[in-house]
Structure formats: structure tokens, C-alpha cells
C-alpha positions as CSV (number, residue, x, y, z in Angstrom):
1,X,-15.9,2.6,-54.8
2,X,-16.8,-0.5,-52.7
3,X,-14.8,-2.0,-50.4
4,X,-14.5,-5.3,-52.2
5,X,-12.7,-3.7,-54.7
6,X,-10.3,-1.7,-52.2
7,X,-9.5,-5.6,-50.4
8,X,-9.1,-7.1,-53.7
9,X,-6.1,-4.6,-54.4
10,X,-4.7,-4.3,-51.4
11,X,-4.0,-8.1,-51.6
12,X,-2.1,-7.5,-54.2
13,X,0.0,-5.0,-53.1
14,X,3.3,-5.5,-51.8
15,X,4.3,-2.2,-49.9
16,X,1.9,0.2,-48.3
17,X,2.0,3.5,-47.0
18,X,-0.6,5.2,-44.4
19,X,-0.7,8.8,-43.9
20,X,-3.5,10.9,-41.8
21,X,-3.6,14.2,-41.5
22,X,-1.6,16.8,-39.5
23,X,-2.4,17.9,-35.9
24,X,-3.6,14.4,-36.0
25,X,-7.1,13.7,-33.4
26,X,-8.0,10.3,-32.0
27,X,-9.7,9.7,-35.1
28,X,-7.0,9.8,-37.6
29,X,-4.6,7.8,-35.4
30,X,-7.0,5.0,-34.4
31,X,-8.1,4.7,-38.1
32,X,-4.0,4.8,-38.9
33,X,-3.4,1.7,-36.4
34,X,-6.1,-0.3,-36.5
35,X,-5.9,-0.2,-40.6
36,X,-1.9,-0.9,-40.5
37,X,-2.1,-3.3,-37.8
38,X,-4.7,-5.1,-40.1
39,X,-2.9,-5.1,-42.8
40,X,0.6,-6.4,-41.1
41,X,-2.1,-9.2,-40.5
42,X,-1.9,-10.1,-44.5
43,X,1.7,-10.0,-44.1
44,X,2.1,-6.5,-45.9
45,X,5.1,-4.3,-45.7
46,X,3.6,-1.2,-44.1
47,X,4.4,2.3,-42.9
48,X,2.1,4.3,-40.6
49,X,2.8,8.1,-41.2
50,X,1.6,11.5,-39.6
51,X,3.8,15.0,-40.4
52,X,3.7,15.8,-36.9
53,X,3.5,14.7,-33.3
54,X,1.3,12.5,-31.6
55,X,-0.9,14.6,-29.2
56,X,0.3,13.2,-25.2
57,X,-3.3,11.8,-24.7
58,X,-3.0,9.5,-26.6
59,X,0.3,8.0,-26.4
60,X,-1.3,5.0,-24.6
61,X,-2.6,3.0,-27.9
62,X,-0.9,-0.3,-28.1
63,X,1.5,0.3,-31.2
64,X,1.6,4.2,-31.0
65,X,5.5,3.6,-31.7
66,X,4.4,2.4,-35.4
67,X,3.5,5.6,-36.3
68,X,6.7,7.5,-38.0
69,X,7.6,11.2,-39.0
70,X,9.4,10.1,-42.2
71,X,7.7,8.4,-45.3
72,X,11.0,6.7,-46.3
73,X,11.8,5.8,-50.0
74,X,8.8,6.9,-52.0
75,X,9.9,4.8,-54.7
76,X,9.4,1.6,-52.7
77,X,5.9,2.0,-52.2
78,X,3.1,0.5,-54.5
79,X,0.3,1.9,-52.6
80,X,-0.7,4.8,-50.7
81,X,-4.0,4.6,-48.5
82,X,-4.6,8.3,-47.2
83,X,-7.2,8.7,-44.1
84,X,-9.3,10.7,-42.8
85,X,-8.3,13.7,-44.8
86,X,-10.9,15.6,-47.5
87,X,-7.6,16.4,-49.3
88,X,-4.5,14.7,-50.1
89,X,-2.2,17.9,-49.2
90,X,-3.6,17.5,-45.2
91,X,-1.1,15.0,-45.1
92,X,1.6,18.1,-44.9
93,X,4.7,18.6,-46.4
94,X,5.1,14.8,-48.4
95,X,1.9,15.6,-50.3
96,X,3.6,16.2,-53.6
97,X,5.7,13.2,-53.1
98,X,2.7,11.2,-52.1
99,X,1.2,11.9,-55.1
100,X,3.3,10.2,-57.2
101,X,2.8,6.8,-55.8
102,X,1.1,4.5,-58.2
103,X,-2.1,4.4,-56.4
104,X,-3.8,6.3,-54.3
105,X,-6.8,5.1,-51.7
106,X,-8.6,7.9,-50.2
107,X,-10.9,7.0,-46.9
108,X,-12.5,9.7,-45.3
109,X,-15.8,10.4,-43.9
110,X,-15.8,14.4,-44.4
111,X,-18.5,15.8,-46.3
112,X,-16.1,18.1,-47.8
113,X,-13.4,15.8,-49.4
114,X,-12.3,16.8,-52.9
115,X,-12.3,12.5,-54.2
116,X,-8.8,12.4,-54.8
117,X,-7.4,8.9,-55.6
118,X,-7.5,6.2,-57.7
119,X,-9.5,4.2,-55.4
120,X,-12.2,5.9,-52.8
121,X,-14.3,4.5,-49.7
122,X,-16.2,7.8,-48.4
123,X,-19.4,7.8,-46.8
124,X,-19.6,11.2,-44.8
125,X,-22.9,9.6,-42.8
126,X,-20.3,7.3,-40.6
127,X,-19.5,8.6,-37.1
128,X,-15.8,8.7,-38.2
129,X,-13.1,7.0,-40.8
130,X,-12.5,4.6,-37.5
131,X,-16.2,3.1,-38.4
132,X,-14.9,2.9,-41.6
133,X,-11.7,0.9,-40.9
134,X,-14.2,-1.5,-38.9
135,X,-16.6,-1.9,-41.6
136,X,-13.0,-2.5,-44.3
137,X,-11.2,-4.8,-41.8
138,X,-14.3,-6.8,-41.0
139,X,-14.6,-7.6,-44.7
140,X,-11.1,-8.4,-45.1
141,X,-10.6,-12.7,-44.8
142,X,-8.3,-14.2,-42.9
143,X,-8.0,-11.3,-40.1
144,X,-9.6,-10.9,-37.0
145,X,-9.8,-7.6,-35.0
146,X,-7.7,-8.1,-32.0
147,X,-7.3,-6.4,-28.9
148,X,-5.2,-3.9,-30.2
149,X,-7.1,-2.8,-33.0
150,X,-10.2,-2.4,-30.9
151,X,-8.7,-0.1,-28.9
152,X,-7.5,2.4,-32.1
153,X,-11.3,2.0,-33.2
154,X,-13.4,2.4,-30.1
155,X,-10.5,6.1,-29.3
156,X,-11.3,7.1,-32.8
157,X,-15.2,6.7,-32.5
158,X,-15.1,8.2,-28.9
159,X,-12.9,11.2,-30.3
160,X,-14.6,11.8,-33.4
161,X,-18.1,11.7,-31.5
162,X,-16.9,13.7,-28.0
163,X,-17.4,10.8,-25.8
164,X,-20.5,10.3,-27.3
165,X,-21.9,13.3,-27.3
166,X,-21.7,15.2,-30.6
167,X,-24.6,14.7,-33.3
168,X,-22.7,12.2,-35.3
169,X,-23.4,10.2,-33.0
170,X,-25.3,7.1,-34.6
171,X,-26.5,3.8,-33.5
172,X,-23.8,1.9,-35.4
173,X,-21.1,4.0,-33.6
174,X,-22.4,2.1,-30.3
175,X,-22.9,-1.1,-31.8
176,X,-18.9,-1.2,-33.2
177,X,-17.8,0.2,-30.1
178,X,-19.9,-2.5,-27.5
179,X,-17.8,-5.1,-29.8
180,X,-14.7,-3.2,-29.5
181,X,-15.2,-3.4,-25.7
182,X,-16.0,-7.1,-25.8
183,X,-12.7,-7.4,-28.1
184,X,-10.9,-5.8,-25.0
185,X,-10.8,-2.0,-25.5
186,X,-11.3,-0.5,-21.6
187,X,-13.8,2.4,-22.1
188,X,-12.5,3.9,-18.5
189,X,-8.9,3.6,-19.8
190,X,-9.6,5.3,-22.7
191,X,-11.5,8.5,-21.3
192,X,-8.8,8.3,-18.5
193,X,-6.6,8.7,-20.8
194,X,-8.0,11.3,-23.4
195,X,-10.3,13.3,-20.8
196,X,-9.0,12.9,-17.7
197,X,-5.4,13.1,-17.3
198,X,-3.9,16.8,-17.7
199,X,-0.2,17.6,-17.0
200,X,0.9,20.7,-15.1
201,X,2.1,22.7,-18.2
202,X,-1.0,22.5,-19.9
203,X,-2.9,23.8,-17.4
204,X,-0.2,26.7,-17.3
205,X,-1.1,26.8,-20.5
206,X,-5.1,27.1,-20.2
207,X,-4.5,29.7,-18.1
208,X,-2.9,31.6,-20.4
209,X,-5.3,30.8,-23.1
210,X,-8.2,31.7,-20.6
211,X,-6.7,35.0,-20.8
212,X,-6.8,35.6,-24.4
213,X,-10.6,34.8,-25.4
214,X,-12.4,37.2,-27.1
215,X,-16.4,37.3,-27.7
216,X,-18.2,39.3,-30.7
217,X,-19.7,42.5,-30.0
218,X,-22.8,39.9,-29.8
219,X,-21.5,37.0,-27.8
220,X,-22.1,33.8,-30.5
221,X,-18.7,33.9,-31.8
222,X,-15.5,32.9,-29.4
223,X,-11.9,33.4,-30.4
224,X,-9.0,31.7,-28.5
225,X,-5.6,32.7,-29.5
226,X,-2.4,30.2,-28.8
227,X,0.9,31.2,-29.4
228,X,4.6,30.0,-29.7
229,X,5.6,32.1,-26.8
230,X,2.7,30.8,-24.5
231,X,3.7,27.3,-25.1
232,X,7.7,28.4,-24.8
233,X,6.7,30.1,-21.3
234,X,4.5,27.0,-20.4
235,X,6.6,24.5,-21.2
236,X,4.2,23.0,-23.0
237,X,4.9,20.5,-26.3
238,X,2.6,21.0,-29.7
239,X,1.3,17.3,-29.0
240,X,-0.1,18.3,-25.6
241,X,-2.5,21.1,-27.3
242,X,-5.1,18.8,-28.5
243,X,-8.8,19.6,-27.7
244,X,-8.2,23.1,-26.4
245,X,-10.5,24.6,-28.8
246,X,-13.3,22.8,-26.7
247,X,-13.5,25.6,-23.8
248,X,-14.1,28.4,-26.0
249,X,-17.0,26.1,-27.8
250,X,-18.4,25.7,-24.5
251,X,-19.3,29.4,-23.7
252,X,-22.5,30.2,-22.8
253,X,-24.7,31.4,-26.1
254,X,-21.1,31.0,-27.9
255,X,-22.5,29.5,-32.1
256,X,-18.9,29.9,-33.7
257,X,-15.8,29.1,-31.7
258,X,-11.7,29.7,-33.1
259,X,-8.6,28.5,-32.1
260,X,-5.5,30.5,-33.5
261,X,-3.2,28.3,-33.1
262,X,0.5,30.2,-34.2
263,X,3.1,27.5,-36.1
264,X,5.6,29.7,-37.3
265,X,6.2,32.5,-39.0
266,X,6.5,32.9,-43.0
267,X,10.2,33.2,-44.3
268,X,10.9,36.8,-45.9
269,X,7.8,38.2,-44.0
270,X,8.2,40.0,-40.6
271,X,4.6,41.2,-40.5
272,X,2.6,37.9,-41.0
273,X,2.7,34.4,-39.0
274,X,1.5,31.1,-39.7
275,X,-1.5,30.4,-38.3
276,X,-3.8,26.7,-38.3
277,X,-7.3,27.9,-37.7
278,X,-9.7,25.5,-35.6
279,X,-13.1,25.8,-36.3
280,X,-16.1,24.2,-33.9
281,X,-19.9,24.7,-33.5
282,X,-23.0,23.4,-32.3
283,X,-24.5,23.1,-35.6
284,X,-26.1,26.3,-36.3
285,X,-23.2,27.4,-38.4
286,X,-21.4,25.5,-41.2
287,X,-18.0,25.4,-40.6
288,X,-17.1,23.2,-43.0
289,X,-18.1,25.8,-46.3
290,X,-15.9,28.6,-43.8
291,X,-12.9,26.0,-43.8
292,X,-12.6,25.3,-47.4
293,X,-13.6,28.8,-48.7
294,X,-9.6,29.4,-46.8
295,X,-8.7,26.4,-48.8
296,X,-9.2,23.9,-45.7
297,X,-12.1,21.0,-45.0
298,X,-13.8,19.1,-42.2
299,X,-17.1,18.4,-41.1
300,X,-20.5,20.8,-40.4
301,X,-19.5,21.1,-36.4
302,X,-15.3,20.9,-36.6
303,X,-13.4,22.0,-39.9
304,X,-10.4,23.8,-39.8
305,X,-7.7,25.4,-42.3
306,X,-4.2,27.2,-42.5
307,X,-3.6,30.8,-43.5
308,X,-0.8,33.5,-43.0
309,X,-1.7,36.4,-41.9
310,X,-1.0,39.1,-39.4
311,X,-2.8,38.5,-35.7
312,X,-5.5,41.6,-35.8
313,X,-5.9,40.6,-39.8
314,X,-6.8,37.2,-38.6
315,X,-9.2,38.3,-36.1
316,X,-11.3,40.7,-37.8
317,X,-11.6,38.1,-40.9
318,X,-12.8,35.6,-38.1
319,X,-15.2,38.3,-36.7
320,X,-17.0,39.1,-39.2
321,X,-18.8,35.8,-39.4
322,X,-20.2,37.0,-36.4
323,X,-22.3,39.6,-38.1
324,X,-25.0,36.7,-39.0
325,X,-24.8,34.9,-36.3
């Protein structure tokens, strides 16, 4: 689907909801702003939605307060543009819901997405959908990237890419985000921000999670376990967990790293927990065809799913992918 063809309906629409996907990273809100702030620009009614809470790093964005828990009235909406998500139920709960809104845009640049919706933009070789939204707004006429939407595309390329660093990494990723800059996006704000500014519960927290990594009888798989009672004993809210998963990738000869992250446990079932399940490598493993075998998505290097399961179940499904490592 081209992008003309996206613009051409969205002027036409009267009511539009946005909705990323849960445990929301830099990349799903910058996309989520910069795309609503856009289209507030072409004097649409709009609603920015993510299921859960904004992660604390990234609370600076200019109009972080757009984003809402609730979707509303369903029934109000014409339009439904869904980003960064290789399946319409990451959007949590509302998915159902969502679905029945008359038409459905699905932006993403996962390799994995399923091409759900009426209308699609995916192209899994951008850095991130934030490229994306940069390549859709710049086509749109009559609206001009301001300072505020350069900031929610420059975080979502520097997330998306780790500062940089990660092999989606392309040259248009540092051409869009030297115009973000000259648009007014601080790049030592936004690492400030995201990289450098820790709160004293979370480093209670790391401490604790420190404590609970586990290597493979072979060292190339790392598993880092977080629970509801670390972050009860921490202090520590769900939207100040982002990016964890990151020391446990960094081990030395570590190929596979996991984050078990606990969200609550399954009604009627004593014995099993609720677990989200974040996935990282270097590249040498797929993570992506691990993530949607458990009926989840993402990219080769970062995927992720949810599963219930019992904590030692969990583990020694994990660990086995150790075996050809």
C-alpha cells in the first residue's frame, strides 16, 4: 500500500484513533506523537492510545500528556491507524474492539507482521516505524514537521537503533535524524534523558535483578527474571523497567538473552503466572521465529511474546534454545 493512498484517506476521515503496542519503547511513542501531532495539523479529531504506562524515560516528549489509557467511544471513530505492532492484538486488551472500526491502517516495520488492515505501509528495511512516520508526514501537504514532532522522531530512531548502535542502523536513519536536529530535537537531551538519568528505585531494582541472572550450562544464553515482589520491595513503577533486558544481552559470549518479566497471575490458576517474555540478540539467533512460534512478533535482534506458565516451566522452555547455540 503506498503512502499516497494512506494520505488520500486520512483526509477524509473525520475521527482517528492511534494505538502502539504494550510496554510501549521510544519507538512506538515517538511514531504515536509525531503521527497524531501531524494529523491535529489537518485539523483531525484524534486520540493517541497505549494499554499501559509510559516508561519514566521518556516522559520528557513535548505532548507525552496526549497519549491516553482509554480508547473512548469506539463507535465515534472512522479510522484506526495501529503502529508499530506485527499484530493488531499487541495493542492489548481493546484489540477486539479495535477491530471493529471501519478501517484499519497498519504501519509497522517488523519483519514478522501478520498484514492486518485494510490499509498497510510496512517496509521491515526502515530503522523503525518513526522513519516511517517521517517518510508519511513529509508527504502529507500543508504540514510541516515542527519542533515537537522532531523530537518523537529523532527518540524513536535513537531507541529503535540503541543510540545508534544496533545493525538497523542505516544511512537514512542519520539523514532524518540530522534534520530532526536542525528542526530542534537536542540529541544531548534526549540520551540525557533515555540513557542517563536513573532513579534510586531502579537501581534497587538492578540490584535485585543482578541477582537473579542465569547462564546455560554453555554461557550463550542469559536469563533475567523480574518479578512483582522485586518491584513491590523496590518501589519501583512498571514504566520505570524499560531497557533492563539490555544487561543481560551485554554478557560476555552471551547469543540469546531473556527477560521474565512477571505481570500477574492467571485467575483460577495458583500454579502458573503471567509472564511477558523479552527476547534480544546480537544477531546470531533469530528471535523473531522464537517470538511468534509463542504466538508473539518483533524483529531478528528484539522480539518478544506473552505466555503463562509456571517460573521453572518457563525457564527450561527458554533453555533449551541454548542447546544450538
Amino acid at each position: 500500500m503506498s503512502i499516497p493512498q494512506i494520505i488520500n484517506h486520512l483526509k477524509k476521515s473525520n475521527r482517528i484513533l492511534l494505538a502502539s503496542h504494550v510496554h510501549p519503547d521510544g519507538d512506538a511513542i515517538g511514531a504515536l506523537i509525531s503521527l497524531g501531532l501531524a494529523l491535529q495539523e489537518l485539523k483531525k479529531k484524534v486520540r493517541l492510545y497505549n494499554e499501559s504506562p509510559i516508561p519514566a524515560v521518556y516522559q520528557f516528549l513535548p505532548s507525552i500528556h496526549l497519549i491516553h489509557r482509554s480508547v473512548g467511544d469506539i463507535t465515534e471513530y472512522d479510522t484506526a491507524i495501529i503502529l508499530d505492532c506485527s499484530d493488531l492484538h499487541r495493542i492489548g486488551e481493546v484489540a477486539a474492539a479495535v477491530s471493529k472500526i471501519p478501517v484499519i491502517i497498519n504501519i509497522d516495520h517488523h519483519t514478522t507482521n501478520t498484514r492486518f488492515g485494510k490499509l498497510q505501509y510496512i517496509n521491515p528495511a526502515a530503522s523503525s516505524t518513526s522513519e516511517m512516520i517521517y517518510q508519511l508526514i513529509s508527504a502529507i501537504d500543508h504540514v510541516s514537521i515542527d519542533k515537537g514532532m522532531a523530537y518523537s522522531i529523532y527518540t524513536g530512531i535513537m531507541a529503535d537503533t540503541g543510540s545508534f548502535r544496533f545493525a538497523n542502523t542505516t544511512p537514512e536513519a542519520f539523514e532524518i535524524s540530522h534534520k530532526m536536529v536542525q528542526l530542534g530535537a537536542n540529541p544531548h537531551k534526549v540520551a540525557h534523558h533515555v540513557y542517563e538519568t536513573i532513579s534510586l528505585n531502579r537501581i534497587k531494582l538492578l540490584n535485585m535483578l543482578f541477582d537473579s541472572i542465569e547462564l546455560s550450562y554453555n554461557g550463550r544464553l542469559s536469563i533475567m527474571t523480574l518479578t512483582q515482589n522485586m518491584l513491590q520491595t523496590t518501589g519501583t513503577m512498571i514504566e520505570d523497567v524499560d531497557g533492563l533486558i539490555n544487561y543481560a544481552k551485554q554478557i560476555e559470549n552471551v547469543k540469546l538473552a531473556a527477560l521474565l518479566f512477571e505481570k500477574k497471575r492467571s485467575p483460577g490458576k495458583k500454579d502458573k503466572r503471567h509472564f511477558h517474555v523479552s527476547l534480544r540478540s546480537e544477531g546470531a539467533v533469530n528471535v523473531a521465529s522464537i517470538a511468534t512460534s509463542f504466538g508473539g512478533g518483533g524483529h531478528r535482534n528484539a522480539a518478544g511474546f506473552d505466555i503463562q506458565a509456571t517460573l521453572p516451566d518457563l525457564k527450561r522452555t527458554i533453555f533449551y534454545f541454548s542447546e544450538n547455540l
